[in-house]
C-alpha positions in Angstrom: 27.5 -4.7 2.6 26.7 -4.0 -1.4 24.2 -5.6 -2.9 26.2 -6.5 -5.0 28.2 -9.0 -2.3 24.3 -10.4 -2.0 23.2 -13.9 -4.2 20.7 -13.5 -5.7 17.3 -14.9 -4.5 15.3 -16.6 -7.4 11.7 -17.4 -7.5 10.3 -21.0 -7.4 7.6 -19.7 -9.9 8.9 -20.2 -13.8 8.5 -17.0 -14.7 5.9 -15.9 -17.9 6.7 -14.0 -20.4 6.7 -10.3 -19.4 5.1 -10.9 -16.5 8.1 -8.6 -14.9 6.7 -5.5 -17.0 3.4 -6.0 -15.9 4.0 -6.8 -12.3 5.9 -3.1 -12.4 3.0 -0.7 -13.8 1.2 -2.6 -11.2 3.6 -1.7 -8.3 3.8 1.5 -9.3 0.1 1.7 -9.7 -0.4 1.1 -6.0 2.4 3.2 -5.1 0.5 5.6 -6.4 -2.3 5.0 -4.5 -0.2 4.4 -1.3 0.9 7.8 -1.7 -2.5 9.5 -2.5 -3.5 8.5 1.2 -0.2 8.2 3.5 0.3 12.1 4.1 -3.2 13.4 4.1 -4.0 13.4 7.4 -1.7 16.4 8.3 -3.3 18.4 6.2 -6.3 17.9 7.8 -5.1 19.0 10.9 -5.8 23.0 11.2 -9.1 21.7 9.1 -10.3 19.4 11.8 -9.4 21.4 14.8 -11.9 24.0 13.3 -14.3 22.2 12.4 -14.5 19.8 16.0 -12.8 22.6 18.2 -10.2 20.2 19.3 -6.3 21.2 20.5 -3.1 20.2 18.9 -2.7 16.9 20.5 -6.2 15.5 19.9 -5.4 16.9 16.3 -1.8 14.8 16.0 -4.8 11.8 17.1 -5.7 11.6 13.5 -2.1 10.2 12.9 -1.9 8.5 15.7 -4.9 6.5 15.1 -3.7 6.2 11.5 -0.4 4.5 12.3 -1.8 2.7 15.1 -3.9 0.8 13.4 -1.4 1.1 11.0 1.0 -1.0 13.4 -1.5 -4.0 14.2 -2.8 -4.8 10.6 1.2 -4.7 9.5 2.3 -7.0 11.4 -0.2 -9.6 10.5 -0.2 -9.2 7.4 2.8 -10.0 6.4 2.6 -13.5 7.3 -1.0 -13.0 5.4 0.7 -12.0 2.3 3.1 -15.0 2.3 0.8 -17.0 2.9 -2.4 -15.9 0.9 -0.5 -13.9 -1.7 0.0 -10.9 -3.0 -3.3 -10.6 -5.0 -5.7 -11.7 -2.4 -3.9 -8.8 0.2 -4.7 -6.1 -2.7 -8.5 -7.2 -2.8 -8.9 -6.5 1.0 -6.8 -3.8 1.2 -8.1 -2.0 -1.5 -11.6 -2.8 0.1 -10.6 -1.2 3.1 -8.6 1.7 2.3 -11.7 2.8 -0.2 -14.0 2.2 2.8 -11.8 4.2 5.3 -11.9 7.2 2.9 -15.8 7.3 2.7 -16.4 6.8 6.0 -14.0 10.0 6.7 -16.4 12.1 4.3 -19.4 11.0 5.6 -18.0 11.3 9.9 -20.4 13.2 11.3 -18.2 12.9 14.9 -14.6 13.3 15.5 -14.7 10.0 17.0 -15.9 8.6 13.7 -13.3 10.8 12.1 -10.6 9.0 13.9 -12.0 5.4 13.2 -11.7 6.3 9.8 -8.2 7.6 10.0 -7.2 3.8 11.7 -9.2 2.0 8.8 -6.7 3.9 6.3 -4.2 3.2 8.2 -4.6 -0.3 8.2 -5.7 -0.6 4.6 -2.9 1.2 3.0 0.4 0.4 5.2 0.7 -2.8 4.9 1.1 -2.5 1.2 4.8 -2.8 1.9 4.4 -6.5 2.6 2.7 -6.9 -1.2 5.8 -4.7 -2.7 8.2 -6.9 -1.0 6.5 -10.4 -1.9 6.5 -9.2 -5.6 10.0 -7.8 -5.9 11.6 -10.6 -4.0 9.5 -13.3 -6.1 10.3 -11.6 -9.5 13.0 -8.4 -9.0 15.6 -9.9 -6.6 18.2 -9.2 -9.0 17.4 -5.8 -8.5 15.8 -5.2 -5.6 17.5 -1.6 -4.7 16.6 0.1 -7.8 13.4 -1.6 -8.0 11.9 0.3 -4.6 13.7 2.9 -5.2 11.4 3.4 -8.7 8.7 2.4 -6.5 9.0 5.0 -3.5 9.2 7.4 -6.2 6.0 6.8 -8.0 4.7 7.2 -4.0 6.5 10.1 -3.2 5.3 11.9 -6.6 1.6 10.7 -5.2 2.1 11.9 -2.0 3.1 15.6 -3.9 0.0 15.4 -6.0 -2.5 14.6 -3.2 -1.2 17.3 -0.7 -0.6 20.0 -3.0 -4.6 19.1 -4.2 -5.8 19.1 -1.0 -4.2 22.1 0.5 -6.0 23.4 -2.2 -9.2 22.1 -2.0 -9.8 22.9 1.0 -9.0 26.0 0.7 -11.2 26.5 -2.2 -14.4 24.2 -1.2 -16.6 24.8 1.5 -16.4 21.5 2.7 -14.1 18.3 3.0 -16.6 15.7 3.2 -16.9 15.5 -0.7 -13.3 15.4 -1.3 -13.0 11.5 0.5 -16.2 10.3 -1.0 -14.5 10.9 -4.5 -11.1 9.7 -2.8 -12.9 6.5 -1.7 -14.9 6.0 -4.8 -11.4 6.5 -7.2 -9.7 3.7 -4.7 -12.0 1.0 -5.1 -12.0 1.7 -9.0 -7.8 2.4 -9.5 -7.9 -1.5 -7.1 -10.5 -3.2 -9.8 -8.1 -2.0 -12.6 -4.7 -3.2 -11.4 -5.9 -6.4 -10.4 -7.8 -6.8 -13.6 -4.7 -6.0 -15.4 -2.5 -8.1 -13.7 -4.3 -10.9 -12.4 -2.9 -13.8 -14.1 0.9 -13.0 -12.7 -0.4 -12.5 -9.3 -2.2 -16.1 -9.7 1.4 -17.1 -10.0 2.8 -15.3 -7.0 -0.2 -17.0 -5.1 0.7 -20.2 -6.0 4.0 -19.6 -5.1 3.4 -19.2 -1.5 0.8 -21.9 -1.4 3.6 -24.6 -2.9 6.0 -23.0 -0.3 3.0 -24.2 2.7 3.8 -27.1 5.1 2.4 -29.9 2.8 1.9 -32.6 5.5 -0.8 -30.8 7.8 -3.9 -33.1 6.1 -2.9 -36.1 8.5 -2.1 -33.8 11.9 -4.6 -32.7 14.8 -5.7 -28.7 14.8 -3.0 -28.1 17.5 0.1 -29.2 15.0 -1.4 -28.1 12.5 -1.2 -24.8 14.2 2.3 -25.0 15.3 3.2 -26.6 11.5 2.2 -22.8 10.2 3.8 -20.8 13.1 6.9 -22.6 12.3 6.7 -22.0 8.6 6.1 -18.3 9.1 8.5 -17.7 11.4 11.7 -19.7 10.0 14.6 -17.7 9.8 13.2 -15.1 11.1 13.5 -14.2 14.8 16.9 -16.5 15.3 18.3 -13.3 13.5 20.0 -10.0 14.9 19.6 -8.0 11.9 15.7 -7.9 12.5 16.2 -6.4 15.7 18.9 -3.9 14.3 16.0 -2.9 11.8 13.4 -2.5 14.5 15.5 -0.3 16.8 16.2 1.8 13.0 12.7 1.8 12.4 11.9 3.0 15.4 13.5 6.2 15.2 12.8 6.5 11.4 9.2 6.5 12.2 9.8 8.9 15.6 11.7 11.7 13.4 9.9 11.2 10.5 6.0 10.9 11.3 6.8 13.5 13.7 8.4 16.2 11.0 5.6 15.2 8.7 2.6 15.3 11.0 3.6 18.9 12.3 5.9 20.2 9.4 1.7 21.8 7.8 1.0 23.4 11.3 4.4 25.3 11.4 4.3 26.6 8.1 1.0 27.7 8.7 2.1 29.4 12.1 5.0 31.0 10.5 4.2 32.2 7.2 0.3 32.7 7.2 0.8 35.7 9.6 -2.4 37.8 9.9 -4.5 35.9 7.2 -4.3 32.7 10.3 -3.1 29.4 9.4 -4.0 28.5 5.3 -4.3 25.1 4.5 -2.0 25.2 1.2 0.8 26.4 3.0 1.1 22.7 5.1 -0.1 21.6 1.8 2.9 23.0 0.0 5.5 22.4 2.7 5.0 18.5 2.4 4.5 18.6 -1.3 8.5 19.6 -1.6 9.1 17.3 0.5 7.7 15.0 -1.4 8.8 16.0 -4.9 12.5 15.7 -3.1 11.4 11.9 -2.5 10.6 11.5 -5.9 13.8 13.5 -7.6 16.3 11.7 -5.1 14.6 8.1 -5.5 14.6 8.7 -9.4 18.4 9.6 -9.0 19.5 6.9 -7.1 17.1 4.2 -9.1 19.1 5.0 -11.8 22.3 4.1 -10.3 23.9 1.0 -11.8 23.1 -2.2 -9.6 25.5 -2.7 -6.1 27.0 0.4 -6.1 25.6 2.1 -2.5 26.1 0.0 0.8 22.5 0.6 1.8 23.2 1.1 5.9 25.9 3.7 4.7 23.4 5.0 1.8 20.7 5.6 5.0 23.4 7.0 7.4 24.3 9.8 5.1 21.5 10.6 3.3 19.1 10.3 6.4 22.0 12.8 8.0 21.4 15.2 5.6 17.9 15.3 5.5 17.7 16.3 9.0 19.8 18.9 8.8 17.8 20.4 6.3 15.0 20.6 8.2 16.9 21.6 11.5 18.4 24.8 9.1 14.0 25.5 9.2 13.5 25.2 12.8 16.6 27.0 13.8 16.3 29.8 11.0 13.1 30.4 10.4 14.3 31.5 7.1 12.1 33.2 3.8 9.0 30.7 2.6 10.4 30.3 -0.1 13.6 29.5 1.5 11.6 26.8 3.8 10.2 25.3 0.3 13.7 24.5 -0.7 15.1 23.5 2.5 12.5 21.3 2.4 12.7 19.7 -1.2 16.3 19.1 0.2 15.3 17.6 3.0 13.2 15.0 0.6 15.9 14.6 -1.4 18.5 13.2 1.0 15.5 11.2 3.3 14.0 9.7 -0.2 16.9 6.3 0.4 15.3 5.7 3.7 12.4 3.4 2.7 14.3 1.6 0.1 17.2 1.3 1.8 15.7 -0.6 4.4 13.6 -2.7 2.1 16.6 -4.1 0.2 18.6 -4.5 3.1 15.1 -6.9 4.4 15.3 -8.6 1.3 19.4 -9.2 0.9 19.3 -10.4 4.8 16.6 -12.3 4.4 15.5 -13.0 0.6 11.9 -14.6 0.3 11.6 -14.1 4.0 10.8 -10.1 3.5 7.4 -10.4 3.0 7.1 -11.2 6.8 10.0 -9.1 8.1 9.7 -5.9 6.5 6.0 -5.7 8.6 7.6 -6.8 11.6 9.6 -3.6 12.0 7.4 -1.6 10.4 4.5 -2.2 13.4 7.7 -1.8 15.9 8.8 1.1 14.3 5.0 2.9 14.1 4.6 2.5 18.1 6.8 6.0 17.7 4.5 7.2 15.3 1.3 6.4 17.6 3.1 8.2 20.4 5.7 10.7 18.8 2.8 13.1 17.3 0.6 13.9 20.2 3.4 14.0 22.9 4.5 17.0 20.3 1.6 18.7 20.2 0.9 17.9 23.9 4.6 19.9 24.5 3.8 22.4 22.0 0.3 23.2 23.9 2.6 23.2 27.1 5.4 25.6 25.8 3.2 27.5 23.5 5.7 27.6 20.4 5.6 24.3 17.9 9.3 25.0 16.6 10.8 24.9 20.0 9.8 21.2 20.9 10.3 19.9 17.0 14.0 19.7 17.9 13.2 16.3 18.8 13.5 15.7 14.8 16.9 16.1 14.1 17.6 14.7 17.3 15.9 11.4 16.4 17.5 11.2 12.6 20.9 11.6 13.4 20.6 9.2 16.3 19.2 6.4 13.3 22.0 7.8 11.3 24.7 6.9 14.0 23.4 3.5 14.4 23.1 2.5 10.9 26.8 3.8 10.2 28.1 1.6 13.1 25.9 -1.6 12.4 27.9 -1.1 9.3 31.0 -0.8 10.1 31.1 -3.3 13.1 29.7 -5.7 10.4 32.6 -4.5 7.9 35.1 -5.0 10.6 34.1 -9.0 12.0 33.9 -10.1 8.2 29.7 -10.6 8.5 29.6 -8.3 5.0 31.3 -11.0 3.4 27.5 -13.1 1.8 28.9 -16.4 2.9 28.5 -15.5 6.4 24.9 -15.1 6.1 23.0 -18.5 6.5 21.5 -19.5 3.4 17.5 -19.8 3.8 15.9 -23.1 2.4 
């Protein structure tokens, strides 16, 4: 399926004049901040198990807490952001993520520590459900290249803030202060987006109050219940391609948390050598990464509209990426080597995230708000579990690179899938866009 092949999904909102360009500096703008938090915690891995004396799998707890509460917040709040709007969702989010970050500088215990690790988790995931209600409200004729420009505004975030704090830690005597300023900058980068694009998110919440069940005045508490579950859930779960997504997701999240979470800790166990582990080299390692996201989302954002079949775009790009990395494991090559091998392996894995975004929206068009966090909690029940049964192993076996063969394994699994959902789709006539019911 192209997109291409796809109609196009309009809004119900007139829309104002440029209210597209300011919608997208304010996308990008939480991009950015989505990517100043989602990769931090690895970093802080070697850094907590100093300073709390923990082992590798109650150091992986730091992401496990982060994606678990992560998984739980997601999935409600995309029915939250349908039907609140995007601009209420940024308010407590924003609140939230700024308060998770404080409360990780000022954790006094490394059971605080992880409490604040779940309150980032769930205020800064399920900013995916606000990028979805906003690109399919006012960018559904070009949804692809729209997240792809998005994902890279996170992925150049995400190379900023772990290069910095790789750094940072290595240079400062202590990590508290560097997440009181974190928290601080969140809550005042929130105030200025919303300030700056408050009147277009007034429309967007308008939007999904008009698109409400309009009759509920007259009915009792318990219909008035089942009114909204019925409204939220239309055209959702009748669907196979939702639970095609979730089983993708699911290994997405298992090779790709996993890689990302340990990735620091075995460049610091390889390349550090007698200095011990140095937090800029894990800093480093998923800064390439990272700038590989935001080269390869840039790239293919500039691609002219319904050119790549996104399942097909995943397969192969999500194929190479995990090759890349299995060359590192398997290798063991130069650091320098392992830097590029690793920008590679961002490059190729960069179309994962957007590619399954617009294939949510051209499936299910201004349902996506509410299905894109639906597989995105299924698919971060691997990333609660995938981290610490790693480091668990690794404690077990004694070498980290032995065990992280689970990667590749996981990718090109998600790779095979997504090829033959494809093709089996390709092959009964279900690409063709009048087989897909149209939604009301």
């Amino acid at each position: 399926m192209t997109i291409s092949d796809v109609d196009t999904f309009e809004s119900a909102v007139p829309q104002a004049p440029h209210s597209r360009t300011r919608l997208a500096f304010f996308l990008f703008g939480l991009a950015i901040l989505h990517g100043l938090v989602l990769n931090l915690m690895p970093v802080m891995f070697t850094t907590m198990g100093a300073t709390f004396h923990v082992d590798k799998a109650h150091q992986a707890l730091l992401k496990s807490y982060f994606f678990g509460g992560s998984a739980v917040v997601t999935l409600v709040a995309g029915y939250l952001t349908q039907y609140l709007g995007a601009r209420c969702m940024t308010i407590l989010l924003g609140a939230v993520t700024g308060t998770g970050a404080v409360l990780f500088g000022l954790a006094s215990t490394y059971s605080l520590v992880l409490m604040a690790a779940c309150l980032l988790g769930v205020g800064v995931s399920p900013l995916v459900t606000i990028y979805a209600a906003v690109i399919a409200a006012r960018f559904s004729d070009m949804h692809q290249r729209m997240y792809m420009w998005v994902y890279a505004f996170l992925a150049a975030s995400v190379t900023v803030a772990t290069t910095g704090l790789g750094k940072l830690l290595d240079v400062l005597p202590s990590y508290h202060i560097i997440f009181i300023v974190l928290g601080l900058f969140i809550w005042f980068w929130v105030t200025l987006l919303l300030d700056f694009c408050w009147r277009d998110l007034d429309q967007l919440t308008k939007s999904a109050a008009d698109q409400r069940p309009s009759d509920t005045g007259s009915m009792a508490w318990r219909e008035r219940i089942a009114a909204m579950g019925r409204f939220l859930t239309s055209g959702i779960f009748t669907r196979g391609a939702l639970y095609l997504m979730c089983l993708l997701m699911l290994l997405d999240y298992l090779c790709v948390s996993t890689m990302y979470s340990w990735v620091p800790s075995f460049f610091e166990q390889l390349y550090a050598g007698a200095e011990g582990g140095r937090s800029v080299l894990g800093g480093a390692a998923l800064s390439a990464s990272a700038a590989g996201h935001c080269v390869g989302r840039i790239i293919m954002g500039s691609f002219p509209r319904g050119k790549i079949p996104d399942r097909l775009l995943l397969a192969g790009c999500y194929s190479g990426g995990v090759i890349c990395f299995g060359l590192i494991v398997l290798l063991r090559p130069l650091y320098a080597v392992s830097l590029g091998l690793m920008f590679l392996e961002g490059v190729f894995i960069s179309a994962q995230a957007p590619a399954m975004s617009s294939l949510a929206v051209a499936k299910f068009g201004q349902r996506a708000p509410a299905v894109i966090p639906i597989y995105e909690a299924f698919g971060m029940l691997a990333a609660v579990f995938g981290p610490p049964l790693i480091g668990y192993l690794a404690d077990r076996v004694g070498e980290l690179g032995t065990v992280l063969w689970l990667v590749p394994a996981a990718g090109l699994t998600l790779a095979a899938v997504a090829a033959a959902w494809e093709l089996c789709d390709r092959k009964s006539g279900a690409a063709d866009p009048s087989a897909y019911p149209k939604l009301d």
